[in-house]
KELOKOL-826535 format. One line per 3 residues: their letters; for each residue x, y, z of C-alpha. Coordinates in Angstrom, 3 decimals. Layout:
<sites>
a	X/Y/Z ~ ...
</sites>
This chain:
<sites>
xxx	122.043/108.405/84.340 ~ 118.782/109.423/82.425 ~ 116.635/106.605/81.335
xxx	113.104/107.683/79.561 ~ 110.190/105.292/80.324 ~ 109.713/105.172/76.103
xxx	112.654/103.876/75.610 ~ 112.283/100.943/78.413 ~ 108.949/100.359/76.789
xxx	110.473/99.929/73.278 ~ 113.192/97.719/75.061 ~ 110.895/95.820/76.770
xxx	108.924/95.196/73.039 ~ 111.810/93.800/71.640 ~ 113.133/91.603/74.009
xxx	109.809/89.595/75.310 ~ 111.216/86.021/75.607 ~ 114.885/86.394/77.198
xxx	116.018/83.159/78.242 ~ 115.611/82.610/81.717 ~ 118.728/84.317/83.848
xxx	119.859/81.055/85.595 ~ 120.624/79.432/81.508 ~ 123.071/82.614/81.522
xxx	126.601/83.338/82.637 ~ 126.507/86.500/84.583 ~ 129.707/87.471/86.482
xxx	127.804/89.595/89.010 ~ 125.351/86.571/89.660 ~ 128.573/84.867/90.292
xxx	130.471/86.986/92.313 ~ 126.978/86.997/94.476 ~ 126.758/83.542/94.732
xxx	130.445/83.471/95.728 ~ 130.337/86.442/98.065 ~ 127.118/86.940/99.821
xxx	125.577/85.104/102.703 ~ 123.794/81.591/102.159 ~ 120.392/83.941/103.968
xxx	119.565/85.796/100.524 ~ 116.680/84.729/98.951 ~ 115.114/86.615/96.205
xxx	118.247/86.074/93.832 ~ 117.681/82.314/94.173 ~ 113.954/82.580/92.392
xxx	114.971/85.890/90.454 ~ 118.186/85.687/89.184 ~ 118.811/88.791/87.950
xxx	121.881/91.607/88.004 ~ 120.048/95.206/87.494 ~ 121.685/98.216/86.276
xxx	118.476/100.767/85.701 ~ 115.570/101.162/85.659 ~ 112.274/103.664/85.298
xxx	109.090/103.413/86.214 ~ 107.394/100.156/86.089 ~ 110.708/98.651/84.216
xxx	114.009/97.461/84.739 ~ 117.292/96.513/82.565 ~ 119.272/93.892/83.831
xxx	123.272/94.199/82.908 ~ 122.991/91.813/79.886 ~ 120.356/94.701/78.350
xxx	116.927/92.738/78.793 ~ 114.207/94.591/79.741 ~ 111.444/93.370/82.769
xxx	108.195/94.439/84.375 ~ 108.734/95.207/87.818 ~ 106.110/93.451/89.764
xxx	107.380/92.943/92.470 ~ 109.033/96.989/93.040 ~ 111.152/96.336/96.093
xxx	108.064/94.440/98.121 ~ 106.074/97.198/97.192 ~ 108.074/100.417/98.484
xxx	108.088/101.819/95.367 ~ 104.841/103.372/95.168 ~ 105.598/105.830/92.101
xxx	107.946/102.946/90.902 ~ 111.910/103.518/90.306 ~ 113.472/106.897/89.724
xxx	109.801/108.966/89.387 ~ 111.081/112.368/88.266 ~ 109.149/113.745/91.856
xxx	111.531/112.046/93.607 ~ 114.248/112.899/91.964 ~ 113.622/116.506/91.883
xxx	113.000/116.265/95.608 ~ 116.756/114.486/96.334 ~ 118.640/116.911/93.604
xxx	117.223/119.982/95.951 ~ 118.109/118.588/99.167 ~ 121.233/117.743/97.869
xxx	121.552/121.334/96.505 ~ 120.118/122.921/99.853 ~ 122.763/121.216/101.960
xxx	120.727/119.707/104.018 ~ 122.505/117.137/106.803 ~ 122.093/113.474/105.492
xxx	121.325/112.320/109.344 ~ 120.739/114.144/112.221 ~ 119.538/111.670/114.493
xxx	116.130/112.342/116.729 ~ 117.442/116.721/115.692 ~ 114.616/118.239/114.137
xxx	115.305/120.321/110.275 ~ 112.471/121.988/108.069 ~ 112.597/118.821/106.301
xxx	111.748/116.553/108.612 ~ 109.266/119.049/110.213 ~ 107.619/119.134/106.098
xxx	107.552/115.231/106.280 ~ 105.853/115.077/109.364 ~ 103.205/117.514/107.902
xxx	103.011/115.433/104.716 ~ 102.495/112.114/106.626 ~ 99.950/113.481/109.104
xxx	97.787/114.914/106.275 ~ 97.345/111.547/104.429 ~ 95.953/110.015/108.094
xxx	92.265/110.346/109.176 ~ 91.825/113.314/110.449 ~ 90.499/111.874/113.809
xxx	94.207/110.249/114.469 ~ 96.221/112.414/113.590 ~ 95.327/115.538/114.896
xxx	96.687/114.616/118.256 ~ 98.607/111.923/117.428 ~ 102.411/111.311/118.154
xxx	105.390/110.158/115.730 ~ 108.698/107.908/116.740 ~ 110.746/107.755/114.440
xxx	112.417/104.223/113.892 ~ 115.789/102.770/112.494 ~ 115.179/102.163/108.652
xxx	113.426/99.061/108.160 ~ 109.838/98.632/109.290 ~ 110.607/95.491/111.511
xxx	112.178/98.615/113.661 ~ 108.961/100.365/114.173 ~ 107.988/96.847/115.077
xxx	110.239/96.608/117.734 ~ 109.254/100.241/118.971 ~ 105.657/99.645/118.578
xxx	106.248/96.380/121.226 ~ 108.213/98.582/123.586 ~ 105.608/101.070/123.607
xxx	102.968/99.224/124.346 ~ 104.433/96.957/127.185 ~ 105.450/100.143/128.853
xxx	101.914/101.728/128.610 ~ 100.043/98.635/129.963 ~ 102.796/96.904/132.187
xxx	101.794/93.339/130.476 ~ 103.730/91.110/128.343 ~ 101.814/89.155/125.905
xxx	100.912/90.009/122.466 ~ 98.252/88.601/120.420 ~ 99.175/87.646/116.639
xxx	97.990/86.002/113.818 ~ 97.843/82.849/111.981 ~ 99.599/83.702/108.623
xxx	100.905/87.368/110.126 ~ 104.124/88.585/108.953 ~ 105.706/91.194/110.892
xxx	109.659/91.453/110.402 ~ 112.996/89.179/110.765 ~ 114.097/90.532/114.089
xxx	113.779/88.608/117.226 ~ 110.738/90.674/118.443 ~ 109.091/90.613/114.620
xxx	109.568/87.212/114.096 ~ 108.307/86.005/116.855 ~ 105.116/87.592/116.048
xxx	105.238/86.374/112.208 ~ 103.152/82.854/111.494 ~ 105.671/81.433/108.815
xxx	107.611/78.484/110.804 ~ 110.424/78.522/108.026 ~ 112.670/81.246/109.729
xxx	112.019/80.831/112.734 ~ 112.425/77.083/113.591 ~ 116.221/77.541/113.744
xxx	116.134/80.522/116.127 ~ 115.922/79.919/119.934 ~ 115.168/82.559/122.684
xxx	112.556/84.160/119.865 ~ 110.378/87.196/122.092 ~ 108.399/84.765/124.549
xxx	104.349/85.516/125.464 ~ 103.063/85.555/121.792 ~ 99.114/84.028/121.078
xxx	98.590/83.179/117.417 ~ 95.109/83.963/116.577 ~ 92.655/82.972/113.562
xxx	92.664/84.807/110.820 ~ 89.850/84.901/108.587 ~ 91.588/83.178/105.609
xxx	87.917/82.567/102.896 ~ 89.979/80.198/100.786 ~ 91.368/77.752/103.593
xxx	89.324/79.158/106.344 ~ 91.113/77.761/109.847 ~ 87.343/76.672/110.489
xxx	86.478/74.989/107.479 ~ 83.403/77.167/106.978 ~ 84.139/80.217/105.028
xxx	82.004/83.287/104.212 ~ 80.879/85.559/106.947 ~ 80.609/82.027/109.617
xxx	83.746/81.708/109.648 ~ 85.266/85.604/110.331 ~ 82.514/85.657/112.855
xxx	83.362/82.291/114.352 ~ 87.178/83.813/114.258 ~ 86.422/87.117/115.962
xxx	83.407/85.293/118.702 ~ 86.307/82.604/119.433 ~ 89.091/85.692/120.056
xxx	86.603/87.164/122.277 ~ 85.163/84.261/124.226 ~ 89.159/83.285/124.859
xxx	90.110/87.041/125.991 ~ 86.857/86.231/128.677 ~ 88.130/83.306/129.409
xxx	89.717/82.920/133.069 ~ 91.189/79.648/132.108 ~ 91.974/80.587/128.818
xxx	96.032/80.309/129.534 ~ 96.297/83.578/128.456 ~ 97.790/85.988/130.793
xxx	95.587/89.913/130.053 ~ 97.570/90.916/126.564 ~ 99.857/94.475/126.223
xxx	98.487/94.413/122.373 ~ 96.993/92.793/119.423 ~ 99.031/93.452/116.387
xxx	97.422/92.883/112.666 ~ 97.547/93.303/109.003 ~ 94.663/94.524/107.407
xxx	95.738/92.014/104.114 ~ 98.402/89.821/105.043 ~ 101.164/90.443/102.671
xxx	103.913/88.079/102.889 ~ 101.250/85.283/103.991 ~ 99.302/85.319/100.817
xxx	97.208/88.811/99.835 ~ 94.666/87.538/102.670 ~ 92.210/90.407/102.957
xxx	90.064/90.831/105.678 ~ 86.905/91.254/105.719 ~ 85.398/94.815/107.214
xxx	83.069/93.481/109.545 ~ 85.715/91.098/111.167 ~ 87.967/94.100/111.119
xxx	85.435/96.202/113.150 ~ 84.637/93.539/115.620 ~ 88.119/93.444/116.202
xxx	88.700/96.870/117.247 ~ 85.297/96.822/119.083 ~ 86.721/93.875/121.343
xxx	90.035/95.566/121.990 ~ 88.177/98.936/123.158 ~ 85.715/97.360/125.743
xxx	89.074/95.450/126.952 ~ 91.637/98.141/127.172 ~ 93.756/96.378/124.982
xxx	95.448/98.706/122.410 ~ 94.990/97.510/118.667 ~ 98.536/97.924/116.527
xxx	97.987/98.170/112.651 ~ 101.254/96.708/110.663 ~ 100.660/99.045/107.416
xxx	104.224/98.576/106.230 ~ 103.560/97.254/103.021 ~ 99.786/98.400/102.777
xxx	99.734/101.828/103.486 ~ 99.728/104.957/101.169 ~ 97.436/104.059/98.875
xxx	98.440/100.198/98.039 ~ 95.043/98.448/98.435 ~ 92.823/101.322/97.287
xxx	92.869/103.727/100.075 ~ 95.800/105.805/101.528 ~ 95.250/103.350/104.558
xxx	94.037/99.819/104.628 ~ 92.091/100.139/107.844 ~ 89.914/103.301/106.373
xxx	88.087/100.983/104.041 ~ 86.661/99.280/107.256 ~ 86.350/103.313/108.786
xxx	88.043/101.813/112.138 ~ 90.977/103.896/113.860 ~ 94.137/101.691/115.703
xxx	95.544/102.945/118.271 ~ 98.882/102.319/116.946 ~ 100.516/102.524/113.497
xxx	103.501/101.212/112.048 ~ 104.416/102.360/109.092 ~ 107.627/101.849/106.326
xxx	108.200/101.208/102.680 ~ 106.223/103.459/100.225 ~ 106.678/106.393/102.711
xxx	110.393/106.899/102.252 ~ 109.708/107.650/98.732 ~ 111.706/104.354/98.083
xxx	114.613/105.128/100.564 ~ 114.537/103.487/103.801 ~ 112.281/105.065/106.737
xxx	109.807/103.785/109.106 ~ 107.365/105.523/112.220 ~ 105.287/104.482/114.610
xxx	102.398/106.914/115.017 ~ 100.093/106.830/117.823 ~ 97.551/108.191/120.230
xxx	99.112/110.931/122.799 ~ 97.782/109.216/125.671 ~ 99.879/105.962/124.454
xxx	103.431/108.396/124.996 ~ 104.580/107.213/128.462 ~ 107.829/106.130/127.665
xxx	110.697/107.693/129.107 ~ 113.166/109.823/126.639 ~ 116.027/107.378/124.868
xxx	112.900/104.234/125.615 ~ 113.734/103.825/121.625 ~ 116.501/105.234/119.669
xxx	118.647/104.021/116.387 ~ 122.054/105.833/114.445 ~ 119.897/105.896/111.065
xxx	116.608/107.472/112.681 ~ 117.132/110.465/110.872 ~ 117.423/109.944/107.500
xxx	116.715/113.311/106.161 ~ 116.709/112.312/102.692 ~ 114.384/109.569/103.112
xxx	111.855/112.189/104.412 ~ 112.237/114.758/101.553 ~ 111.399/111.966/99.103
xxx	108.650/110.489/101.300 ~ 107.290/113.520/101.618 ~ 107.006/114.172/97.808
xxx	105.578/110.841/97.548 ~ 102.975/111.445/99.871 ~ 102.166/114.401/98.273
xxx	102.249/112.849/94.915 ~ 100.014/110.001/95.661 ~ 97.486/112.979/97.441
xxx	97.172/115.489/95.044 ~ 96.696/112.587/92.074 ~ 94.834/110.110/94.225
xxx	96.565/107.302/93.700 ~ 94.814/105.326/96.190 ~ 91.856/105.121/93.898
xxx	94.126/104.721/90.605 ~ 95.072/101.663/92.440 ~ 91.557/100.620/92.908
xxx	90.601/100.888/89.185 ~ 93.638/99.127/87.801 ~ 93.633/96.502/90.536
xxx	90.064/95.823/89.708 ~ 90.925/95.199/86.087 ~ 93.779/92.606/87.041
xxx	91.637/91.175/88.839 ~ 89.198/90.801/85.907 ~ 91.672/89.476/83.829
xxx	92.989/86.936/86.364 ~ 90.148/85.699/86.959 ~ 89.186/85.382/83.376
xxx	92.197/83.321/83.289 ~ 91.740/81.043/86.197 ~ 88.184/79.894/84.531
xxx	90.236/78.015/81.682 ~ 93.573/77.303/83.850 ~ 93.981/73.612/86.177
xxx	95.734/75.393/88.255 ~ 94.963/78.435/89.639 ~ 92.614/77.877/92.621
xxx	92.064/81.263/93.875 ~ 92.431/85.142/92.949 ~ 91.939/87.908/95.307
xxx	93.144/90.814/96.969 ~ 92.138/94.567/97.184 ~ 93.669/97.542/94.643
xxx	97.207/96.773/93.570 ~ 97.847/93.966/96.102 ~ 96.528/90.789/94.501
xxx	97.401/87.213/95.209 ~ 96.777/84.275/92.860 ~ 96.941/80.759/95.265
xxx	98.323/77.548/92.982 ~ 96.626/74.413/93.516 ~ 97.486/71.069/92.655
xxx	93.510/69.648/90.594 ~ 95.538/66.185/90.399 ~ 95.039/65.591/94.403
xxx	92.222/65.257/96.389 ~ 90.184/68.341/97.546 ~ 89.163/68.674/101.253
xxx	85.640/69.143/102.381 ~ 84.823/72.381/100.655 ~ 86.547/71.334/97.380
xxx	89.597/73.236/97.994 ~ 92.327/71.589/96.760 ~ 96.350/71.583/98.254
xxx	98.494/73.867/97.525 ~ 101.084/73.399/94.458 ~ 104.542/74.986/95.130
xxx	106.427/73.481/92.581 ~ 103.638/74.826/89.888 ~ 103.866/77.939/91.515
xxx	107.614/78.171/90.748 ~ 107.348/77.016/87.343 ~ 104.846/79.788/86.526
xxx	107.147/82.779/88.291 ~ 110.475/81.153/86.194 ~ 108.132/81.171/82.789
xxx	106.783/84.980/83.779 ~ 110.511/85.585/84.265 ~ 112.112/84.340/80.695
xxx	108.752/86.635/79.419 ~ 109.804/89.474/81.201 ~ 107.828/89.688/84.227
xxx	108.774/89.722/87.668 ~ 106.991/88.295/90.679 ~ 107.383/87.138/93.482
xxx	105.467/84.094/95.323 ~ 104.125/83.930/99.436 ~ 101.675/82.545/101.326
xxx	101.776/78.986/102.634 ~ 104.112/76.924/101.257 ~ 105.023/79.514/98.836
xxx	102.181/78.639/96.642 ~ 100.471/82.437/95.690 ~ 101.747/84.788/93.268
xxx	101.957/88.046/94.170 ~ 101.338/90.977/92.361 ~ 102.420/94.499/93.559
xxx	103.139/96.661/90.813 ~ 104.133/100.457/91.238 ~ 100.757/102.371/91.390
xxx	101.769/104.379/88.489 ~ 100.883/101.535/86.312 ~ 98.660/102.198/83.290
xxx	96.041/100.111/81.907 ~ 98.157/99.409/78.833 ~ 100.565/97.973/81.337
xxx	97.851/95.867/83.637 ~ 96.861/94.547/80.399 ~ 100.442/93.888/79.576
xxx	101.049/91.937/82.919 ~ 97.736/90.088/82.691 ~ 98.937/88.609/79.052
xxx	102.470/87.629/80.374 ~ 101.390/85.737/83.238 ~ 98.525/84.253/81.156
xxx	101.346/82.873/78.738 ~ 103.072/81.846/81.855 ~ 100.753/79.699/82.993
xxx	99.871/78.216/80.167 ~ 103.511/77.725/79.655 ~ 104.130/75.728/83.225
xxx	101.036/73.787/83.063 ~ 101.532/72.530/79.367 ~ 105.776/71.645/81.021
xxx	103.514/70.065/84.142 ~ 101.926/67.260/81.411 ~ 104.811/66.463/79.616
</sites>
């Protein structure tokens, strides 16, 4: 199948207002609905059947054409069917390659590794060592647990409010969101939620640089703490910006206390980079912008070149588990690595890290052009093409900074109107209440412009609904 990104541009022209997918009969959304498990989720706020797609766009099976904003919760990096990754599938295909091979090494995988360990800081990953994980990143999760709890014969690990770190047992238990978990007993036991420095509904009430440092002084004072209830942790395990609960970045000098009070304690500091890493918010890593090193790295998504994949990486003096301490069937998905590796190499050589800097920084302009004149939109943020905008409800009363509650049911309004405009999102954070944008960084500024106008409409749209 050959689609040409002009052609889903002049597709996408002519068919701006589809009617929303849910006012549609669509016998593949029906056969889903009859056929697949009452867990899926995305289908129930994006109701959509897909048959191709290029670039930044996709075609649904009834021929309308949308802006991918969401792009698979942000694995594709170069968005769908980038003619780098193709080219680098058709020759492994062509060079017979095996498609698995388990832990067995192949020029392939040994060219991945390479590719991977170039786009690290140099001071990590010129010793470091790589574990390859089953596909999904809550995997590397899993292994990054092991690993740790092996090196430092402890059991607890330290989390965070709002974290989000897989729907295993292990990951879950670590992740802040109640919803999926409050059904599931036996969830990993010996997890400490932590505060995260959250400037729009700091956990202290403060904000600004008082409240990251009253976060990071009240994590220390409790690891000091004899009576603290908190047995000496294995790990601490953090996302540099919280994805999944809400585009939280935060801020460098929290960051860097943070890895200064793990050091002096011996306790070793595990980065979650799944959705973040390889260029995402602006540089190829989230934790460079704060120039701290973990000792730990999980990694997923983008790296696989859109194909599933997922490492831990770590320091050598970390590797004291015994051999078969982690394994998975799928481990060794040699195709997955040929197309990571072009993607890493792709988002290198064209520096797509800072790409996603500029043209998150012009969202960002726009968004927050639009939340001067909108009721509803209480805050925008994020860092390159990550972004968050959190939906408040003006109507209620604020607290004591003048933040006011969140506004699900707004939120939802505005993702269904982006939707019947052509634009997909998706929506996180507590109670569901912050659109997320995470766009392929291929985008252009044509196309950030595009998005900006769309949602604009949207919201204009669901608040105008919201009077009537």
């Amino acid at each position: 199948m050959t689609v040409h990104v002009d052609d889903m541009r002049h597709t996408f022209s002519t068919s701006r207002k589809a009617p929303p997918a849910e006012q549609r009969v669509n016998p593949y959304l029906e056969r889903q609905t009859e056929r697949e498990s009452n867990a899926r989720s995305y289908p129930r706020r994006l109701p959509l059947a897909l048959r191709k797609a290029k670039g930044i766009y996709v075609e649904d099976t009834d021929g309308r054409t949308y802006i991918d904003c969401l792009a698979c919760a942000g694995a594709l990096a170069l968005g769908h069917n980038h003619p780098v990754v193709l080219e680098a599938i058709q020759r492994f295909l062509e060079d017979g390659v095996p498609f698995q091979t388990l832990d067995l090494t192949t020029p392939v995988k040994d060219q991945f590794v390479d590719s991977l360990f170039a786009a690290l800081p140099k001071t990590f990953a010129e010793d470091a060592r790589i574990q390859f994980c089953g596909p999904s990143g809550a995997d590397a999760v899993e292994a990054a647990i092991k690993l740790v709890k092996t090196v430092t014969g402890r059991r607890t690990i330290l989390s965070f409010q709002g974290a989000y770190h897989g729907m295993t047992h292990g990951g879950l238990a670590l992740t802040g969101h109640l919803g999926p978990k409050s059904a599931v007993s036996g969830l990993m036991p010996d997890v400490q939620f932590l505060p995260y420095p959250y400037e729009y509904r700091c956990p202290f009430g403060t904000g600004g640089e008082s409240g990251h440092r009253l976060s990071s002084t009240y994590i220390e004072r409790l690891l000091d703490d004899p009576n603290s209830g908190v047995v000496s942790p294995a790990a601490m395990i953090l996302e540099v910006v919280q994805g999944e609960g809400g585009v939280i970045p935060c801020p460098d000098a929290w960051l860097q206390d943070i890895r200064r009070i793990t050091r002096e304690r011996k306790i070793p500091l595990i980065v979650d980079e799944i959705q973040t890493g390889l260029g995402r918010t602006g540089t190829l890593l989230a934790f460079e912008r704060a120039g701290i090193t973990p000792d730990v790295l999980v990694m997923s998504k983008a790296i696989g070149g859109g194909l599933p994949l997922s490492v831990v990486v770590y320091r050598p003096e970390l590797d004291l588990w015994q051999p078969g301490a982690h394994a998975g069937t799928f481990r060794g998905n040699q195709m997955a690595m040929a197309a990571g590796a072009a993607t890493i190499e792709f988002v290198r050589t064209h520096r797509l890290d800072q790409h996603a800097q500029i043209m998150g920084e012009r969202l960002l302009t726009h968004l927050r052009a639009l939340q001067a004149s909108s009721r509803s939109l209480g805050d925008v943020r994020g860092r390159g093409l990550m972004i968050g905008v959190e939906v408040v409800d003006t109507d209620a009363r604020p607290d004591a900074r003048g933040t006011y509650p969140a506004a699900p049911e707004m939120a939802r309004k505005i993702q269904t109107e982006a939707l019947r405009r052509g634009l997909i999102l998706e929506l996180g954070g507590r109670n569901g209440c912050v659109v997320r944008f995470l766009s392929p960084l291929v985008v252009t500024e044509e196309e950030i412009d595009l998005i900006a106008s769309i949602f604009g409409e949207a919201v204009v749209a669901a608040e105008r609904d919201a009077r009537t």
